[in-house]
C-alpha positions as CSV (number, residue, x, y, z in Angstrom):
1,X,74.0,71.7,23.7
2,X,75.9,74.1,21.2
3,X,79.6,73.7,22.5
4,X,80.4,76.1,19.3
5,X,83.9,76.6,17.3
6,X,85.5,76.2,20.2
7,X,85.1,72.5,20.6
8,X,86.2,72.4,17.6
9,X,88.8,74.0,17.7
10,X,90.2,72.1,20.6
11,X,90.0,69.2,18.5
12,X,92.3,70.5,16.2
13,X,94.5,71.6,18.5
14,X,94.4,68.5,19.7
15,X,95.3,66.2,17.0
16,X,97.8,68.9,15.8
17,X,100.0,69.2,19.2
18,X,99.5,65.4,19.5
19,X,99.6,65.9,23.3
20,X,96.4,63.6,24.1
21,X,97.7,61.1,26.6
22,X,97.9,57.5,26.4
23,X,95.2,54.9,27.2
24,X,95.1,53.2,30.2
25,X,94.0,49.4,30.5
26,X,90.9,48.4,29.3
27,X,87.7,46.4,31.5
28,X,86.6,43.8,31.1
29,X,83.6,42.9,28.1
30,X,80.1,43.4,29.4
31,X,76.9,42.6,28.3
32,X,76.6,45.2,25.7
33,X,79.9,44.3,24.0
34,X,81.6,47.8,25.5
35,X,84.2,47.9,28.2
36,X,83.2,47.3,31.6
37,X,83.3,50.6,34.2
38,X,86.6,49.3,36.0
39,X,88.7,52.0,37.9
40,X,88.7,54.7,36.3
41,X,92.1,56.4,35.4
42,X,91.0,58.8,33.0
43,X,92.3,62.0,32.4
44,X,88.7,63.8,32.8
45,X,87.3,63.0,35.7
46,X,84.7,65.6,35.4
47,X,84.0,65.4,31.9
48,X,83.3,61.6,32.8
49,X,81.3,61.9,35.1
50,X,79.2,64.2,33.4
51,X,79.1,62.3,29.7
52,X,77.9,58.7,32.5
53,X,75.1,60.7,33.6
54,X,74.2,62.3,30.3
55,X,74.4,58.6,28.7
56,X,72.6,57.3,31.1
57,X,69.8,59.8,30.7
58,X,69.7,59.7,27.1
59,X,69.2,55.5,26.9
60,X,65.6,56.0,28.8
61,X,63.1,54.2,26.3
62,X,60.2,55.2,28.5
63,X,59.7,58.9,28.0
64,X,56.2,60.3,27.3
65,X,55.4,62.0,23.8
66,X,56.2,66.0,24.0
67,X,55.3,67.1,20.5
68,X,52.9,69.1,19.6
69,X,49.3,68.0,20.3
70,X,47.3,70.9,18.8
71,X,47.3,72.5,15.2
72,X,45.2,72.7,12.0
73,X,42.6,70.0,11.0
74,X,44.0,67.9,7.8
75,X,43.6,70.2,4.3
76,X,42.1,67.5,2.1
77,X,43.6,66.2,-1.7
78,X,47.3,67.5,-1.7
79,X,50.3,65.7,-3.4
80,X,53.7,65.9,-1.9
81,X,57.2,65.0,-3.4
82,X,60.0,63.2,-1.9
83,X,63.5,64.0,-3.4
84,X,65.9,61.9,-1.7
85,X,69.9,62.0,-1.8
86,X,69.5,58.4,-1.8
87,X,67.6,55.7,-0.8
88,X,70.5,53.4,-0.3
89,X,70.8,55.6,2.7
90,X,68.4,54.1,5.2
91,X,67.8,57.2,7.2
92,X,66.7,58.9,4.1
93,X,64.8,56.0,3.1
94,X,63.1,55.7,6.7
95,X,61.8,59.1,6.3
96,X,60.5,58.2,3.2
97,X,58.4,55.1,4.5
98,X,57.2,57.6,7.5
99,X,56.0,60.2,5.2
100,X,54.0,57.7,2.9
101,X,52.4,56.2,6.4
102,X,51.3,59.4,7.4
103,X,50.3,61.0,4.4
104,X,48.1,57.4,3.6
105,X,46.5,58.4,7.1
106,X,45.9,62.1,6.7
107,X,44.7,61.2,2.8
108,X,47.4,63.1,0.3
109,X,49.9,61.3,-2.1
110,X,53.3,61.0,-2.7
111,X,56.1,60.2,-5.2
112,X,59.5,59.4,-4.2
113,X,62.4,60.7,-6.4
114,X,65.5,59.2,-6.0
115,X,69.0,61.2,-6.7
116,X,71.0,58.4,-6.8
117,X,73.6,60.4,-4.5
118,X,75.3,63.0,-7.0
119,X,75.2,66.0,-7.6
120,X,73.6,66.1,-11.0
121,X,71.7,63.2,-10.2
122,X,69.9,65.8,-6.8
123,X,69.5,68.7,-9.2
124,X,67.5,66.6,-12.1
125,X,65.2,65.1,-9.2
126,X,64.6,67.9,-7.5
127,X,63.8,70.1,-10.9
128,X,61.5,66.9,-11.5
129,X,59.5,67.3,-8.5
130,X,59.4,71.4,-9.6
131,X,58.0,70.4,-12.8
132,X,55.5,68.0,-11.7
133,X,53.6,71.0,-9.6
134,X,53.2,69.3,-6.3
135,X,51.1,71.0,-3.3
136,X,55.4,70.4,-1.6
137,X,58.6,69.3,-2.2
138,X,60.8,67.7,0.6
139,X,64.5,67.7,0.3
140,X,65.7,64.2,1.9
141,X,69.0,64.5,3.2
142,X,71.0,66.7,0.7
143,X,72.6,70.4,1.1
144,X,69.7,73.0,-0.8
145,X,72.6,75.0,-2.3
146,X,73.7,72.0,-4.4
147,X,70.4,72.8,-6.3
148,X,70.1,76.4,-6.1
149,X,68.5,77.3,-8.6
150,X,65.5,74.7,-8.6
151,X,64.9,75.6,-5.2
152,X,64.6,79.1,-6.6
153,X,62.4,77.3,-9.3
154,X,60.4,75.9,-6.5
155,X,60.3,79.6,-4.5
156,X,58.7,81.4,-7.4
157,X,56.3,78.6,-7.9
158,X,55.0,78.8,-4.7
159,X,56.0,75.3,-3.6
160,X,56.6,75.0,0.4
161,X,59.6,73.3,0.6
162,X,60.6,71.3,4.1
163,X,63.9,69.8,4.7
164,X,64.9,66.4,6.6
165,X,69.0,66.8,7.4
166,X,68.7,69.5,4.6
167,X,70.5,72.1,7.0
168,X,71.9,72.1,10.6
169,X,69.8,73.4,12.2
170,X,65.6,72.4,13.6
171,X,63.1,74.3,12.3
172,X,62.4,76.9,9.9
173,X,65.6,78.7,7.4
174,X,65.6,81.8,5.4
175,X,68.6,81.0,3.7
176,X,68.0,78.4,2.0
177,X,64.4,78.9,2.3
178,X,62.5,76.0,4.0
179,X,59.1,76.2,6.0
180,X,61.5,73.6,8.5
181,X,63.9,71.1,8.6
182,X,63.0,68.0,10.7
183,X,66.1,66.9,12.5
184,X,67.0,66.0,16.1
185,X,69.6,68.3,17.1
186,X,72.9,67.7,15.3
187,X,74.8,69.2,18.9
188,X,72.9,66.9,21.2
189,X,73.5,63.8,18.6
190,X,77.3,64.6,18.4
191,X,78.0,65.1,22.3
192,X,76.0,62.2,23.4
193,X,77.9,59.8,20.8
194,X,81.1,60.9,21.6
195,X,79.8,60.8,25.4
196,X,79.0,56.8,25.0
197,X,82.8,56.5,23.7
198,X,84.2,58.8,26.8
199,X,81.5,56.7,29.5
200,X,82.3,53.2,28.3
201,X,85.9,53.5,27.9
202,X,86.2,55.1,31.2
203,X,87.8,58.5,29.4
204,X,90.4,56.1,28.0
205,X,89.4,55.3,24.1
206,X,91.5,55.2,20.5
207,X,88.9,56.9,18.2
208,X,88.3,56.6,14.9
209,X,85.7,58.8,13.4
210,X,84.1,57.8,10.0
211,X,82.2,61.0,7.9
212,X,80.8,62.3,4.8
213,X,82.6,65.8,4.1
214,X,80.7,66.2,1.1
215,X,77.7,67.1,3.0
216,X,77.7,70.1,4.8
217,X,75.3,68.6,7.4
218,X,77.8,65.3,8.3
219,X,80.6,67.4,7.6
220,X,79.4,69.7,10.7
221,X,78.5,66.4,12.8
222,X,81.6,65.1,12.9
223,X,83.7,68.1,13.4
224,X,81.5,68.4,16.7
225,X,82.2,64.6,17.6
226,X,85.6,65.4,17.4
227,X,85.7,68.4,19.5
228,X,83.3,66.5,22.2
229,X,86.0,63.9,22.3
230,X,88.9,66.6,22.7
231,X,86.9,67.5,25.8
232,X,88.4,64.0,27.7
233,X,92.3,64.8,26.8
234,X,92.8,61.1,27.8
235,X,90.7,60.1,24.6
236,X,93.1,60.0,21.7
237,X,91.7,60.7,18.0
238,X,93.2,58.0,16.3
239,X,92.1,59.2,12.7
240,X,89.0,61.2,10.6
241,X,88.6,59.0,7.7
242,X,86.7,60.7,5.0
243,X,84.2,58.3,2.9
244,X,81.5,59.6,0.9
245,X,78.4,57.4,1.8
246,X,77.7,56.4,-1.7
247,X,81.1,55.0,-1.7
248,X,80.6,53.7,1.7
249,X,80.2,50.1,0.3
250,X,83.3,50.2,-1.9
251,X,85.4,52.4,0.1
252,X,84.8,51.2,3.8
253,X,86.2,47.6,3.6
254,X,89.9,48.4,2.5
255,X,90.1,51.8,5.0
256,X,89.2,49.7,8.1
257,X,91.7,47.0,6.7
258,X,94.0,50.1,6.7
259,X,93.4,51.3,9.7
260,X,94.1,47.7,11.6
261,X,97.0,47.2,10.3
262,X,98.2,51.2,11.1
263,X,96.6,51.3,14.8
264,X,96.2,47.6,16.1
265,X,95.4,47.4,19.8
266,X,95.5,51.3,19.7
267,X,92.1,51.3,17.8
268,X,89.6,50.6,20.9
269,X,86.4,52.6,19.5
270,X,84.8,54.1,16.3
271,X,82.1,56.7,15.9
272,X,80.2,57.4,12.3
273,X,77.8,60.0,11.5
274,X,75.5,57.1,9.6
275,X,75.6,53.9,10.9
276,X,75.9,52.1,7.3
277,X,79.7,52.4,7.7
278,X,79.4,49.8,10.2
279,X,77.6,47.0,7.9
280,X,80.4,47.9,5.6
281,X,83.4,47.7,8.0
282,X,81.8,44.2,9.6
283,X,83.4,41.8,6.7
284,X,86.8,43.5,7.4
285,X,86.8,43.4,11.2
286,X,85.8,39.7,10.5
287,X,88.8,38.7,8.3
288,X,90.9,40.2,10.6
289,X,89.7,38.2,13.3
290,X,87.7,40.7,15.0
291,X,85.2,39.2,17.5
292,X,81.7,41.1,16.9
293,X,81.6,42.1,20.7
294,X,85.2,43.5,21.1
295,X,87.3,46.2,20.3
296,X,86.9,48.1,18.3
297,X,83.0,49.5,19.8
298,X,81.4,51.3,17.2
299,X,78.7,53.7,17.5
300,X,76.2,55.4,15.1
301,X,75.5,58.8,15.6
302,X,72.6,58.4,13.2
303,X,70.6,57.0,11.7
304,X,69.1,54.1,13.4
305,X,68.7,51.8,10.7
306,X,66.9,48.5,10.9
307,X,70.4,46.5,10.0
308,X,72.1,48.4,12.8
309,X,69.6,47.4,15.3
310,X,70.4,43.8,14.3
311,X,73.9,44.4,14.4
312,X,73.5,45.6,18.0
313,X,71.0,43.1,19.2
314,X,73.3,40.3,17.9
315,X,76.7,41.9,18.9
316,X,78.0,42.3,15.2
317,X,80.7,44.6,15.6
318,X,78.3,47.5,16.8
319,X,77.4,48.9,20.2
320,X,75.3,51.4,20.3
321,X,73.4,53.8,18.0
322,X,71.9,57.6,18.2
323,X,69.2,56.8,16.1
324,X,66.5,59.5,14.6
325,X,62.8,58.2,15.0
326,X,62.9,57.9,11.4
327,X,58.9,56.9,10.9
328,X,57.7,59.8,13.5
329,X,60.1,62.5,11.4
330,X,57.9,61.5,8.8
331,X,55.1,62.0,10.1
332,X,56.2,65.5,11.4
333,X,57.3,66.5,7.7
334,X,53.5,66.0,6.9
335,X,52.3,67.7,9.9
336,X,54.4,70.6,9.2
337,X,53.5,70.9,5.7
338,X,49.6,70.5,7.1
339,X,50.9,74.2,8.5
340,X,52.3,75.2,5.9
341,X,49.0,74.6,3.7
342,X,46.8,76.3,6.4
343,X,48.8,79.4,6.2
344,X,50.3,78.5,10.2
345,X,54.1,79.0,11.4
346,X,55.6,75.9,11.7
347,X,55.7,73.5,15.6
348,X,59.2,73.7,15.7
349,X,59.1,70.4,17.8
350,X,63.0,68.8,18.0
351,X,62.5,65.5,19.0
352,X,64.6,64.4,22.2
353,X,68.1,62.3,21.2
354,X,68.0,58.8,22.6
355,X,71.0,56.3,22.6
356,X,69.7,52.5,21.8
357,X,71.6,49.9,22.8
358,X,71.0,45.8,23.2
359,X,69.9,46.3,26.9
360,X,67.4,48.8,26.3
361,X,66.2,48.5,22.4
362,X,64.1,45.3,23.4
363,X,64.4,43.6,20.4
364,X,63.1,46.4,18.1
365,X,64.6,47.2,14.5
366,X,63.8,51.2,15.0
367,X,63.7,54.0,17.6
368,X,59.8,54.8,17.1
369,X,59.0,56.4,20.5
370,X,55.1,56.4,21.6
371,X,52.3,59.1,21.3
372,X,52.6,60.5,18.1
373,X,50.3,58.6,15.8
374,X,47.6,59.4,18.2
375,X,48.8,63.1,18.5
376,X,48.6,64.1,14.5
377,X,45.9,62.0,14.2
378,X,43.7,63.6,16.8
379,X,45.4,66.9,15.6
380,X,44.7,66.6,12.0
381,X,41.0,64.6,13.2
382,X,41.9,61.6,11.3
């Protein structure tokens, strides 16, 4: 759901007029490691009510493949490039391992380029996979118009290019020019985090929201956390902090040190657009004497890591996590570019959002939902 600038806006206004009201009382710990639903004295009753039933919708583990299930049989010997921002991001690097599953299956190859997460670094892989003349180039998790003029390079060469987290939006772009962009929908991700926060804190939560502003992509995540959040004025954004993930590992420890010491008991819940913030905040929580199932509740809103599965599963200082199904994106990036090769428009399939948590997740390291091995391989009649 698209709730546009003016979410957004309400979440400046928000933090600028400083009129959110207090917390009230927490609940007691549950199961999970989040706040128990005691009564309520929010300041949204409606908007709680509504973010409990989404939430409650979106943690289903059970639902049935809707991709697509027809499209062009497999187009035989073609080599496909992975750029990648960086593969110490794991979403990035899940897609990765997808794509190589899949394209082992359908019969292409692939090399993986790494861009080491700067700028210059993106823009000499990327005019690497130009020069090497691949059948397609995917952009893994980096803005196109840092690279502008090798995706030009690419466009002239007749190169397909298909985007994971390249863009905002699903499906195919003009401008930057991709056949698609694989990603679940960047509005359904940021409400339904921010919805956890505002359903297990009963509308009463001290926020703390951890981004990228460097990319365009997490940049536009975040800001729609935040005005998701303004939507419960008894949910108080504490503080945006700013950390490129590249720096995440250096960067993270001292800010949530920081950020202790500045909110104490205020600070009650956290959400990050890439759960690798949370691996890096855990040794800090712990020196402080942070128990791994209390406050603050931290939530992913991407990517689904395994390491954030474990943190979850053993109630390490996080709670719950969107995650992306990072194996079946993979496997749609090579479907798509199956399409592209065969001269049809792309599925535009979105894959539904899901929240995992330790009650549903069942032990797993991923979100890999069910069906869509069988569907591309019966599709592509492998």
């Amino acid at each position: 759901m698209n709730r546009g600038a003016a979410t957004v806006l309400a979440a400046v206004m928000l933090a600028t007029a400083g009129t959110a009201l207090d917390g009230c009382q927490r609940g007691l710990s549950t199961g999970t490691g989040a706040p128990a639903a005691g009564p309520s004295r929010a300041g949204c009753p409606a908007t709680l009510a509504r973010a409990k039933a989404d939430v409650q919708q979106a943690e289903q583990a059970d639902a049935p493949w809707n991709g697509p299930t027809s499209g062009p049989r497999a187009v035989p010997g073609r080599t496909i490039v992975y750029v990648a921002q960086t593969m110490t991001n794991p979403g990035v690097a899940g897609v990765a391992r997808g794509v190589i599953e899949a394209a082992t299956v359908i019969g292409w190859s692939v090399r993986v380029i790494d861009g080491q997460g700067t700028p210059a670094g993106i823009q000499a892989a990327l005019g690497q996979a130009v020069d090497l003349e691949p059948s397609g180039i995917i952009i893994g998790g980096f803005d196109p118009e840092l690279t502008s003029q090798q995706v030009a390079q690419a466009d002239t060469a007749h190169i397909p290019l298909i985007g994971w987290h390249a863009v905002a939006a699903p499906g195919p772009s003009r401008s930057p020019l991709l056949f698609s962009n694989i990603t679940t929908s960047v509005e359904d991700v940021a409400r339904l985090s921010a919805d956890w926060v505002i359903a297990e804190s009963n509308g009463n939560a001290g926020v703390v929201v951890f981004t990228d502003d460097s990319i365009p992509f997490a940049r536009s995540k975040s800001q729609l956390i935040k005005g998701e959040l303004a939507t419960c004025p008894s949910v108080r954004l504490l503080a945006s902090e700013n950390i490129p993930i590249p720096d995440a590992t250096s960067r993270t420890p001292q800010e949530v040190s920081a950020l202790l010491a500045r909110f104490q008991g205020q600070w009650t819940h956290s959400v990050a657009i890439n759960d690798l913030y949370f691996a890096d905040a855990a040794p800090a929580l712990r020196a402080a004497g942070k128990p791994g199932n209390a406050a603050p509740y931290n939530i992913g809103a991407g990517d689904g890591d395994p390491s954030a599965f474990q943190r979850i599963d053993n109630r390490q200082f996080q709670a719950a996590t969107v995650p992306e199904p990072l194996t079946e994106q993979g496997w749609q990036i090579v479907d798509e570019f199956n399409r592209a090769f065969s001269r049809q428009p792309a599925s535009d399939y979105v894959a539904p959002v899901h929240i995992s948590t330790a009650a549903n997740s069942g032990g797993a390291t991923s979100w890999d939902p069910s069906g869509y091995r069988q569907a591309y391989r019966t599709i592509w009649g492998r």
